[in-house]
C-alpha positions in Angstrom: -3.4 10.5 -10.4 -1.1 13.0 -9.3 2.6 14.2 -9.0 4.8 14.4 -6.2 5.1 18.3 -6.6 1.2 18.0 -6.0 1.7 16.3 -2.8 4.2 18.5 -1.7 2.0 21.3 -1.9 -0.7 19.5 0.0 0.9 18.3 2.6 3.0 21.3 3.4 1.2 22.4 6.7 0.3 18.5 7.6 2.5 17.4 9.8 1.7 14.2 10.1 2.5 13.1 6.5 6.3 12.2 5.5 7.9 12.8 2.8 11.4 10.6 3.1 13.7 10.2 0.1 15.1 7.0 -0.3 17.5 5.6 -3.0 14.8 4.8 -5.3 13.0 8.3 -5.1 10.9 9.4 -2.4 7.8 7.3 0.4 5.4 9.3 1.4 2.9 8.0 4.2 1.1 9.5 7.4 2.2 8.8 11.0 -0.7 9.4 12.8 -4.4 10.2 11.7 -6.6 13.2 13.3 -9.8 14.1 12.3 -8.6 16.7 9.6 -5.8 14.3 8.0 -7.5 13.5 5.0 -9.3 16.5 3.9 -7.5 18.9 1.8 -8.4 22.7 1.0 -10.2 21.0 -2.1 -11.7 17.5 -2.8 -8.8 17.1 -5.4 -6.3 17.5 -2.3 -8.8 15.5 -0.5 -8.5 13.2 -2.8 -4.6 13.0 -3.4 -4.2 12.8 0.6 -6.1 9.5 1.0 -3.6 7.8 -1.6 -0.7 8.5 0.3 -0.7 5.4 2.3 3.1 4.3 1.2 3.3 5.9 -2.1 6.5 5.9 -4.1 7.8 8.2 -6.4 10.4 7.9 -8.9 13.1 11.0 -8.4 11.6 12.4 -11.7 8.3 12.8 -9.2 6.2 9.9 -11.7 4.4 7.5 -9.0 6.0 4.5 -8.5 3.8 2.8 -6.3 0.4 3.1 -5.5 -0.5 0.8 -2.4 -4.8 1.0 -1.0 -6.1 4.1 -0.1 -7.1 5.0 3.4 -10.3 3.0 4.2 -12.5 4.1 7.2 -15.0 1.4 9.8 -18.2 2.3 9.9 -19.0 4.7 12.2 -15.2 6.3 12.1 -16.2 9.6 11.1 -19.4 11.9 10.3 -19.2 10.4 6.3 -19.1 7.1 7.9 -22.0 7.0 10.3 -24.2 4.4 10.4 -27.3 5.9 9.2 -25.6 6.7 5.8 -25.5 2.7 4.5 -28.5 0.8 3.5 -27.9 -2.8 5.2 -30.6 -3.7 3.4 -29.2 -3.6 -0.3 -26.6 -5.9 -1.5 -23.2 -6.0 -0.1 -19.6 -7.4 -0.6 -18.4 -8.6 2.9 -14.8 -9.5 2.4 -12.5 -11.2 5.3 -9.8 -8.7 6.9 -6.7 -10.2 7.0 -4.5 -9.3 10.0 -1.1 -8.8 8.4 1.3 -6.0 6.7 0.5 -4.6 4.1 3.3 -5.1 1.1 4.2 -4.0 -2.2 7.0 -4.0 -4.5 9.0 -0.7 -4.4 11.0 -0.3 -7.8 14.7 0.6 -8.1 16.4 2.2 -10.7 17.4 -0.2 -13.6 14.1 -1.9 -13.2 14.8 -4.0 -10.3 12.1 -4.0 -7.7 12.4 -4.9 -3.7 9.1 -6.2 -1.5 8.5 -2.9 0.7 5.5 -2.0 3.5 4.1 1.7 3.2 6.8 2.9 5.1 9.3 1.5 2.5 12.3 -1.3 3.0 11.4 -2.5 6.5 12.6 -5.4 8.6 9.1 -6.7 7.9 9.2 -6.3 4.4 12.8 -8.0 4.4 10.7 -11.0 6.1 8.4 -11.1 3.3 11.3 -11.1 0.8 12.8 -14.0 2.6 9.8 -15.8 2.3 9.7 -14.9 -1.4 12.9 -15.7 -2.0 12.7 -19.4 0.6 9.6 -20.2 -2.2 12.6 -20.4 -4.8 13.6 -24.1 -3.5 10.7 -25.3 -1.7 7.9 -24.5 -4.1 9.3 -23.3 -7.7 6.1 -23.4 -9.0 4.4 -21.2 -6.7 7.4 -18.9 -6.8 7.2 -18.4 -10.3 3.5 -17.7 -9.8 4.7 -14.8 -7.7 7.2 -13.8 -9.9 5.1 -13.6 -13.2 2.6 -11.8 -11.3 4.6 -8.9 -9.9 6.5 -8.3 -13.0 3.8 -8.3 -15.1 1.5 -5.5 -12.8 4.5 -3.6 -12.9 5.0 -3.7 -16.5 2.1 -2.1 -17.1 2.3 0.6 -14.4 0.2 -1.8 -11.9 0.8 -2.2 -8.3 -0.3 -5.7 -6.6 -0.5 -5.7 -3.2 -0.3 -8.4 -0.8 -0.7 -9.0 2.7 2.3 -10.7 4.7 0.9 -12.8 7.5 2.9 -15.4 9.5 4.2 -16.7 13.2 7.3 -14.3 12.4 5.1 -11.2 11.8 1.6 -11.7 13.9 -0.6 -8.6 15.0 -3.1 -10.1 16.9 -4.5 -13.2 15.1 -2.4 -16.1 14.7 -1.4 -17.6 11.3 0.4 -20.6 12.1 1.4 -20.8 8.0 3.4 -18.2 6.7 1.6 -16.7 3.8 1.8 -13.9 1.2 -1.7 -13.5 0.4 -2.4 -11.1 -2.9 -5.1 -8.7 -2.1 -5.4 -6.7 -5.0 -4.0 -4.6 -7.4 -3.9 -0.7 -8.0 -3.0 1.0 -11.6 -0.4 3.9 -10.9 -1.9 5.9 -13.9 -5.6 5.8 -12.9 -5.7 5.1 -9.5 
């Protein structure tokens, strides 16, 4: 993918991106979006600037974390405009979910932490919480979790999941609290 001396370099004269170190290396993620965000000098800095929605780095500059790229609606920019899709060939219409996006952020030592692009949050404590509250009330489905996370990491894989719930609601209501996985992201390939 790339290395955190790479994005250092791109986002240099970006100022909307964020480079923070944190105790388990560095977050990286964009505050705002104008037109120009996500194109670099080259379509390999291009390319490297959409990724950094949340990305983690190990202090040895290795990605840690690779959470979705930055998607665009239809219609969001020139690339995007309507007249470049075909509504007529087959599509894959998938349902948005109206939560935060979450991730496990790895620690030294191996030990990992729930975390939203921005890193250890208040929201992704509430995700934790829930992940930890499955522990008693539904073993099995914790264990689910569990197995799941650990084994994506093992193999340099990042699942992502979507934390919805009465605690945490944007704009739709979900009267269950859920941790819904939405997909996984390999840290090596992208």
């Amino acid at each position: 993918m790339f290395t955190l001396n790479e994005v250092r370099e791109v986002i240099k004269d970006k100022p909307e991106f964020r480079l923070v170190e944190r105790d388990f290396g560095f977050v990286v993620d964009y505050a705002v979006e104008f037109e120009e965000t996500f194109k670099g000098k080259t379509d390999r800095e291009s390319e490297i600037l959409i990724n950094l929605r949340g990305t983690c780095f190990y202090p040895d500059g290795k990605i840690s974390r690779l959470m979705w790229h930055k998607f665009k609606n239809m219609g969001q920019s020139e690339e995007y405009s309507p007249d470049k899709f075909d509504l007529f060939e087959s599509h894959r219409i998938e349902e948005k979910i109206d939560g935060s996006c979450i991730a496990p952020i790895i620690f030294p030592f191996g030990n990992w932490e729930l975390g939203t692009r921005a890193g250890v949050t208040d929201v992704s404590k509430k995700a934790t919480n829930f992940l930890k509250s499955l522990e008693s009330t539904n073993p099995k489905k914790y264990g689910q979790y569990i197995s799941l996370i650990n084994g994506c990491l093992s193999m340099d894989i990042t699942p992502i999941f979507e934390y919805v719930g009465r605690d945490q609601r944007i704009v739709i209501d979900y009267p269950e609290t859920k941790l819904i996985f939405t997909g996984a992201r390999c840290m090596v390939s992208g």
